[in-house]
N, C-alpha and C positions, 0 to 999 in steps of 0.2 A: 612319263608314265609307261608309254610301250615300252621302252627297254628296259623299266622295274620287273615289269608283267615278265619277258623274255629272259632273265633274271634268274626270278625264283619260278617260272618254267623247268631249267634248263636246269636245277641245282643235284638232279640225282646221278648224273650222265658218269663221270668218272671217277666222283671219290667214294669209295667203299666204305665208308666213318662203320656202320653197320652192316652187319648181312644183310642181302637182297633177297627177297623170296616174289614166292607168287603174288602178296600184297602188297607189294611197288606197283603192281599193272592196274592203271585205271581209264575208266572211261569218260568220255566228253561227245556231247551232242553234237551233231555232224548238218551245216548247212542242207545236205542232198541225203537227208535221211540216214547215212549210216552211220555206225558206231563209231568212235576215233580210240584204237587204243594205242595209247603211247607209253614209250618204252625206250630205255638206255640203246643207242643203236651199240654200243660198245661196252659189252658186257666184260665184267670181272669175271676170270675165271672161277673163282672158288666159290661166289654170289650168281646162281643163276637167277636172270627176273624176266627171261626172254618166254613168253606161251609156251605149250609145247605144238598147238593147233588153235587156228580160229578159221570161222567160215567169212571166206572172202567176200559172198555175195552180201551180208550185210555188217562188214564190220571193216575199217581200213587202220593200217597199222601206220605210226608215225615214230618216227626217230628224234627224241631229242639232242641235245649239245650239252658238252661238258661246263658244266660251272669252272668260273673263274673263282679263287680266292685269294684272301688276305694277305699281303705278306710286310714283315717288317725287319728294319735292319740285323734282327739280334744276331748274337756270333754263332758264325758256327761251327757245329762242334762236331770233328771229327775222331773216331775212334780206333786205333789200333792193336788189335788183343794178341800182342805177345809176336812170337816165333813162326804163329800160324795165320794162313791168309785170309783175313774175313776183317773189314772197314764198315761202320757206321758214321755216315751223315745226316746232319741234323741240325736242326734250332728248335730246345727246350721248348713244350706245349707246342709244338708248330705240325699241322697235318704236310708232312714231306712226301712227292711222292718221284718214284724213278717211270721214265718213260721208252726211255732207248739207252741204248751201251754201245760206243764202238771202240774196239782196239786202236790208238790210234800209229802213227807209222813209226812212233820213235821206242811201238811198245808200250808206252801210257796208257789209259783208258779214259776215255769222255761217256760221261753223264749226261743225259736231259732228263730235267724233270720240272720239278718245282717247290713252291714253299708256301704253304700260305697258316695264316691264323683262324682263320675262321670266313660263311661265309659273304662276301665281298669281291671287292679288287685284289690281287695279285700278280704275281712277275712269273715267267718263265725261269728255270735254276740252270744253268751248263756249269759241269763241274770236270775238270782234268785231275788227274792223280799220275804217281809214276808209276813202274810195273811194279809197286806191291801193296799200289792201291795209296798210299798216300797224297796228303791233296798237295798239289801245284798251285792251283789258281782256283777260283769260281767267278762267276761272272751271272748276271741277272737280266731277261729281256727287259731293256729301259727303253719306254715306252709310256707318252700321254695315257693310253688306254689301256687295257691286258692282252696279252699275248701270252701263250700258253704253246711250245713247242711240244711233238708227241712222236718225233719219226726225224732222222738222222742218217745220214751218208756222207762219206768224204770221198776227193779225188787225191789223185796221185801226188800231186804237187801239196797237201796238206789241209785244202780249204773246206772248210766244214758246210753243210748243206742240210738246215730244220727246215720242214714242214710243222705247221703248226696252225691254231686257232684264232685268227683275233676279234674280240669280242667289242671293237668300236662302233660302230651301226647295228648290227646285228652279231652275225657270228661265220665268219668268211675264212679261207684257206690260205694259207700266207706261205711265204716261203723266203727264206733268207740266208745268207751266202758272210760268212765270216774267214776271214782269210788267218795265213796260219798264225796269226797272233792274234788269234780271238774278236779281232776288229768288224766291225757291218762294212762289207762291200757295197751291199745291195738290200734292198727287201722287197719284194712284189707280193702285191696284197690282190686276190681274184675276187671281185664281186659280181656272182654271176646272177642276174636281177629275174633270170626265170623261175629261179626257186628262194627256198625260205631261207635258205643256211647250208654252209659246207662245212665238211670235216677230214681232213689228211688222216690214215692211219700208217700207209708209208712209203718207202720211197729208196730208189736205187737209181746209181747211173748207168747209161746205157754204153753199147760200144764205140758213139759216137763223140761221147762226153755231155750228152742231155742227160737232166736229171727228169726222173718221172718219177711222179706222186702219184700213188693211188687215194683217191678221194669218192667219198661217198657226198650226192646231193640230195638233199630230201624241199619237194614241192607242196607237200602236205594237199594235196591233190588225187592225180593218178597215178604219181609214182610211173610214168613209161621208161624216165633215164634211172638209173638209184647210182650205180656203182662206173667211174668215170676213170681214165686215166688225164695226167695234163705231163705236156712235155714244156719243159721248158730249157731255155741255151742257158750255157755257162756265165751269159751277161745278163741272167732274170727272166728274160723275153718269152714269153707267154707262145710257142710253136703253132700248138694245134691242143685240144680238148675235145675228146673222144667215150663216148656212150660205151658199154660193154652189158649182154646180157639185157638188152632192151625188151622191155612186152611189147613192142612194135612188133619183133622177132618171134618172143617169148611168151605170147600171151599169157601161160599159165603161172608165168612166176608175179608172188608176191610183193612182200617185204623183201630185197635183198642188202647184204654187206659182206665186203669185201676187208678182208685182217694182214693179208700179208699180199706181198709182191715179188716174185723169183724170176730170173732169169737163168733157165737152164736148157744146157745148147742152145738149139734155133729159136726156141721157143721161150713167151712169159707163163708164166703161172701164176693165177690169182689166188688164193683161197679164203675163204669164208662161210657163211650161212645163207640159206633162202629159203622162203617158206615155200611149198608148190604142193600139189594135191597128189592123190593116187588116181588113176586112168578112170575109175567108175565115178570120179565127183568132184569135179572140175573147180569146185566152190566152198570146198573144206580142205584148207591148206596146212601142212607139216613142217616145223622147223626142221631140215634138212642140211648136212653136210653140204660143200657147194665149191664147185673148181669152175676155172675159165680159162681156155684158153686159147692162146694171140700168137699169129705168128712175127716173124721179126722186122715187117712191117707193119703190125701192130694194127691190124686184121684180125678180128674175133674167127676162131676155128672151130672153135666148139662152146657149150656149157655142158656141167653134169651135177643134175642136182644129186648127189650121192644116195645110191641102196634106196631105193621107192620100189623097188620090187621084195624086197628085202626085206622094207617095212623099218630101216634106219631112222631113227628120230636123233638127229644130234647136232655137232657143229662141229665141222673143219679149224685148226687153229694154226697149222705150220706142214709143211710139207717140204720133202727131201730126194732127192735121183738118187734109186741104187741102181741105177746102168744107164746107157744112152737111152734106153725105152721106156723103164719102169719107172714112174714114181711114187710114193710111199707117204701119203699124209697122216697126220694124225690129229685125232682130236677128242670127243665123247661121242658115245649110244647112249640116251636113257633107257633103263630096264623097261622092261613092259609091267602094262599097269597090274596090280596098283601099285606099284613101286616105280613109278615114273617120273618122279623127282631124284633121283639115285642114277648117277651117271657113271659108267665105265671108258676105261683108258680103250681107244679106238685107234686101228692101223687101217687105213684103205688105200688097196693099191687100184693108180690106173696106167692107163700109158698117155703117149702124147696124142695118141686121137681121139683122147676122149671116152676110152672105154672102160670100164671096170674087169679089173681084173682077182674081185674079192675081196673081202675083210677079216679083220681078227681082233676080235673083242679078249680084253685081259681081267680078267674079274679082279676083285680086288682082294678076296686072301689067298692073292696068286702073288701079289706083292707083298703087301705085309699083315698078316693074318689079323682078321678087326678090323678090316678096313672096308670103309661104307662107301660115300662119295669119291670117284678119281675119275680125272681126265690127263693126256698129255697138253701139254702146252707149246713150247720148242723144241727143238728136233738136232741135234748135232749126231756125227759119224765117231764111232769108238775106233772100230777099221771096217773092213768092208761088208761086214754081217752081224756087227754089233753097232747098237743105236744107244744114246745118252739122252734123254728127254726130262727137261723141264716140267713137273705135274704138280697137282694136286690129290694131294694123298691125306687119308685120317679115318676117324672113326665116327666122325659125323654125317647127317644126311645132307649138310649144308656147311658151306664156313669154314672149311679146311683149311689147313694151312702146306706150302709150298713145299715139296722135296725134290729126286730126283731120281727115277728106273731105269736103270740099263737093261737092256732088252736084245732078241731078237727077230727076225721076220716070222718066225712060227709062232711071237707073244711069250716065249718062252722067258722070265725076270730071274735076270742074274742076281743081282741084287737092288736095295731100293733104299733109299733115305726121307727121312723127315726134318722142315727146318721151324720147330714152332714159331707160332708166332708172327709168321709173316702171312703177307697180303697183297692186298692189289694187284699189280700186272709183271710178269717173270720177263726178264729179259736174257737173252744167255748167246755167247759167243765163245768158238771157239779157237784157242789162242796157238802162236806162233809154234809152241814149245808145245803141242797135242794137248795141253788140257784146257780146262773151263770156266770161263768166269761169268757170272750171274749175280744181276742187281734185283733187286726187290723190294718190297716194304714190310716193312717191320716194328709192331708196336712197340710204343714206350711204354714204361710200367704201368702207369694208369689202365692200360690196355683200350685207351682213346685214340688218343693225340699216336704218329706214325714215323720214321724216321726214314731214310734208304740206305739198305745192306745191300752189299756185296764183298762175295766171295768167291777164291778160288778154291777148284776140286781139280784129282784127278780120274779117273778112268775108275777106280773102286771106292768113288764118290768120299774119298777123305778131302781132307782139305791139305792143302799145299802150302811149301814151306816157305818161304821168302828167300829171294834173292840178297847175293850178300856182295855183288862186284857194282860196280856206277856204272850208269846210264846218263847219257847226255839226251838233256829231251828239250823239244822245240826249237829243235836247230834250225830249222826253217823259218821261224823269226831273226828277224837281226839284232832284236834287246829284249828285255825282259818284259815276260809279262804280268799284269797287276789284276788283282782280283778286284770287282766293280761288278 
């Protein structure tokens, strides 16, 4: 019975089936008098359901976990439209969704996502393609319970490295080690019994050869730890797990999470969201832009909850070095009220100490004229003064669907694209040969049920043509590999 209850808890967390608005946020009586509102800790971008303020002294925020779903054999179906670069995968009626993208070494690209039917039980999805996007192989987390991978990294010698969810007892942080012919080495599952449930959203290796996962815990408490690193050795082994951004320190901060995780120079850089107050009212807290950062012993140096002088209401989602000093996030401002559901494309630079060094909001028929709701999403280099970001672009106040602006540091949009139709979560790398490739979701016709697109662009956001010599891929296997 608890884990039914924990179940359809947990059902609204990561699939987008419909827009999200302000009436996803509800409340529940709180043992110690205060409110509980609870809330996707991981928002879609184009569905905002996150506050944009609540008062802390009597009301605590709680983060739920993504639903597991359904998934069954059916085939799937991959699609290649012609001459130019753009693949759809799929199973018929099936909610697909993409999670992470990495280039991998032979030039192919890997997939995580998943598959389900409806919701229930489901499998984790990895899918390989070669460079023009055709499938090689897929493969499914098999697994008594669910697992749900959401965060990817590989090392040099080829072995792939998910973080992900598994929802056997509760809903705990896993992380598993597949060698280069898609094989389980290893899997180490964290139960950490101080709080309610954890959640990975990602993860790089370090110069040591540990992998670190950024992981959020929620205690459904006080919230003193939220946003965690965990290192772990190349043979699984759990190092050390480490608090960042603690109200020990930080009294004033909220609700926080942590979206992304960089290593650049000396330094990590976290970015995310935190709710925290303005200096006269300690007890009415803001969703806030939100950076952190660690030095290379992995040392908190600073936090900045972004433009609270500023009066910034918004959320961090990727961040980028234009020099050894500067760096360059980007994410949304919502307008001031009453247009406070209506969010713009956001640049904010700071440096490595922590300091702000300004922002630049892009209104939105600065991009494409009729455009209502936009934020950036990911963040890649054109050359050294033009940027390629992943957004959310359209002509609604909600629900948009995914494109992409080139840009640069004065906000100045070279040009911009729209991709209808799509949804969920933007993933985008940039490839060997200077352009772009970018997974996403994308409805089937019904405009229900979802599939996952990806496609290559170049630099004036066309799409790219296909390669026409061979590529030998998975040479670091020594036989073929089988899809399962």
């Amino acid at each position: 019975m608890k884990k039914l209850i924990l179940i359809q808890l947990i059902l609204i967390f990561l699939i987008p089936l419909r827009a999200q608005t302000q009436e996803n946020i509800f409340y529940t009586p709180d043992p110690n008098g205060k409110k509980i509102l609870t809330v996707s800790a991981r928002q879609m971008p184009a569905n905002q359901s996150l506050p944009l303020e609540y008062d802390a002294s009597n009301t605590r925020m709680v983060a739920t976990m993504p639903s597991p779903m359904n998934e069954t054999g059916d085939t799937l179906l991959p699609v290649n439209t012609g001459q130019r670069w753009s693949t759809t995968f799929g199973s018929h009626n099936h909610y697909d969704e993409v999670y992470d993208l990495l280039e991998d070494y032979d030039k192919g690209y890997y997939i995580v996502g998943w598959d389900a039917i409806a919701n229930g039980n489901g499998k984790g999805w990895d899918i390989k393609t070669d460079i023009n996007g055709t499938l090689l192989y897929d493969k499914r987390l098999v697994y008594t319970g669910v697992r749900v991978g959401v965060a990817a990294c590989q090392d040099s010698i080829g072995n792939k490295y998910i973080a992900g969810i598994d929802f056997g007892e509760i809903a705990w942080p896993f992380l598993i080690k597949f060698n280069p012919c898609g094989e389980k080495a290893w899997c180490s599952l964290l139960k950490h019994w101080d709080f309610l449930l954890g959640s990975p959203s990602d993860i790089i290796i370090n110069d040591e050869g540990n992998i670190i996962v950024l992981t959020r815990f929620e205690d459904g408490n006080q919230q003193i730890n939220q946003i965690f690193l965990l290192c772990y050795s190349p043979d699984g082994e759990l190092l050390w797990s480490k608090p960042y951004a603690s109200k020990t320190e930080h009294p004033l901060i909220a609700f926080s999470y942590g979206t992304k995780l960089y290593h650049f120079g000396e330094d990590y850089i976290i970015s995310g969201y935190c709710y925290y107050p303005y200096p006269d009212n300690p007890n009415h807290v803001w969703l806030r832009p939100f950076f952190i950062g660690i030095d290379g012993l992995f040392n908190e140096k600073w936090i900045l909850p972004f433009g609270v002088t500023d009066s910034v209401v918004g959320q961090a989602y990727s961040a980028i070095p234009l020099n050894d000093s500067v760096i360059m996030g980007v994410g949304s401002k919502f307008r001031d009220y009453p247009n406070a559901s209506i969010r713009n494309s956001l640049m904010m630079f700071i440096n490595h100490e922590g300091q702000e060094l300004g922002y630049k909001r892009i209104w939105g028929d600065s991009i494409i004229p009729g455009t209502m709701d936009n934020l950036m999403v990911e963040i890649e280099s054109v050359d050294d003064s033009i940027f390629l970001a992943t957004a959310v672009i359209g002509p609604l106040t909600t629900g948009n669907p995914f494109g992409e602006i080139v840009f640069d540091t004065s906000g100045h949009v070279y040009r911009a694209q729209s991709r209808p139709n799509t949804r969920g979560m933007s993933n985008m790398i940039k490839t060997f040969d200077g352009k772009y490739v970018i997974a996403c979701t994308v409805n089937e016709n019904d405009m229900n049920h979802t599939d996952i697109y990806m496609y290559k662009i170049n630099a004036n956001l066309e799409q790219d043509t296909l390669y026409t010599q061979n590529f030998v891929y998975d040479s670091l296997c020594p036989g073929p590999i089988v899809s399962g």
